[in-house]
C-alpha positions in Angstrom: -47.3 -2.6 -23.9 -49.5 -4.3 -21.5 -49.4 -3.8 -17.7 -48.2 -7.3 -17.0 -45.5 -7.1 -19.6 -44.1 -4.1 -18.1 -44.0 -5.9 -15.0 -42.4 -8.3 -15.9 -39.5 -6.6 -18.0 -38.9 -4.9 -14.6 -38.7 -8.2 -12.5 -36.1 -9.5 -14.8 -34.1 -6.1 -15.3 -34.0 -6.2 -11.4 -32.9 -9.9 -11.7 -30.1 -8.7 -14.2 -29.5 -6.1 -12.2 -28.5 -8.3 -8.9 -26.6 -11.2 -11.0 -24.2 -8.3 -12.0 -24.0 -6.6 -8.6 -23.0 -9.9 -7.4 -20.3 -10.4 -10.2 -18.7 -7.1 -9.9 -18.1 -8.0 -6.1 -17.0 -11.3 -7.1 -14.3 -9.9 -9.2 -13.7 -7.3 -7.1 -12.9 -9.6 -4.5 -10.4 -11.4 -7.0 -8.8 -8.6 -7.6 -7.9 -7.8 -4.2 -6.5 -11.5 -3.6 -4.2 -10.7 -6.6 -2.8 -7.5 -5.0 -2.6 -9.0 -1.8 -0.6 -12.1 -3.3 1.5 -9.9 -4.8 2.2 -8.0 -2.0 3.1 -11.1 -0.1 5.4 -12.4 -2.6 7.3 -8.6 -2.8 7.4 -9.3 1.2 8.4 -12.7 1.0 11.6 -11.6 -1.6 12.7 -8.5 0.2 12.8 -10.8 3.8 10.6 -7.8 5.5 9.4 -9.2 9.2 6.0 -8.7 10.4 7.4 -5.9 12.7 9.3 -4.1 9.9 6.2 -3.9 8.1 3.6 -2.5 10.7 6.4 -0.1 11.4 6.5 0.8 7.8 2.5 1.2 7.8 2.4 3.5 11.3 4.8 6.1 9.1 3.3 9.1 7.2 4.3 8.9 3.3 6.3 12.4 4.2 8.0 10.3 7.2 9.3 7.9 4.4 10.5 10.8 2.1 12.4 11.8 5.0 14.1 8.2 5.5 14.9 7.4 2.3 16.2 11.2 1.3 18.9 10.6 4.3 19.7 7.2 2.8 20.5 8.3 -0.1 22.7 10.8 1.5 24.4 8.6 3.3 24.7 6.6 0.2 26.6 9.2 -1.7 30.2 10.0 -0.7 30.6 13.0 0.8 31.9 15.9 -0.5 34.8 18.2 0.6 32.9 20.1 3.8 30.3 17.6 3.9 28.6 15.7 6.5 31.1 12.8 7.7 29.5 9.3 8.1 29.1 9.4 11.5 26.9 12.7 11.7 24.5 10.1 9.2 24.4 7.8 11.2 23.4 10.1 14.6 20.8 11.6 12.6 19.2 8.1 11.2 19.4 7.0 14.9 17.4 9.5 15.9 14.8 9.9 13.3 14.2 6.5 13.7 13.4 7.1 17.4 11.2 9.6 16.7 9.2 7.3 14.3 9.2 4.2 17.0 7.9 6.8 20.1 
């Protein structure tokens, strides 16, 4: 191959290379404003306030764990020598202030 030729299979790869650099972005950025609408919609349904949800984002995923495992024990009746409703309650109180201070 010539010189010139070379150079100019290398110009237009490098063309190429840009047009899909900046199509990958573009979808990329598509993508993300399908989550997001999604994510608005599952907000939107569930009724979740703007302060429900930063307080929801502040929490560690093993925070969570630990709400929704004492939910679900306060959703199950309790058994014979187990913890009444109110003792739930105290204890959802005061994980929750944890979490908020």
């Amino acid at each position: 191959m010539k010189r010139e030729t070379i150079k100019k299979n290398r110009i237009h790869a490098a063309e190429k290379k840009e047009y899909y650099t900046e199509r990958e972005k573009y979808w990329a950025r598509l993508e993300q404003e399908a989550d997001d609408a999604e994510a608005m919609k599952i907000i939107r349904k569930k009724h979740i306030t703007p302060e429900q949800l930063a307080l929801f984002n502040s929490l560690s995923e093993k925070e969570v764990a630990d709400i929704l495992a004492t939910k679900e024990k306060r959703s199950t009746p309790p058994d014979e020598g187990g913890v009444n409703h109110a003792e739930n309650e105290k204890e959802i109180n005061e994980n929750a202030k944890k979490v908020i201070s």
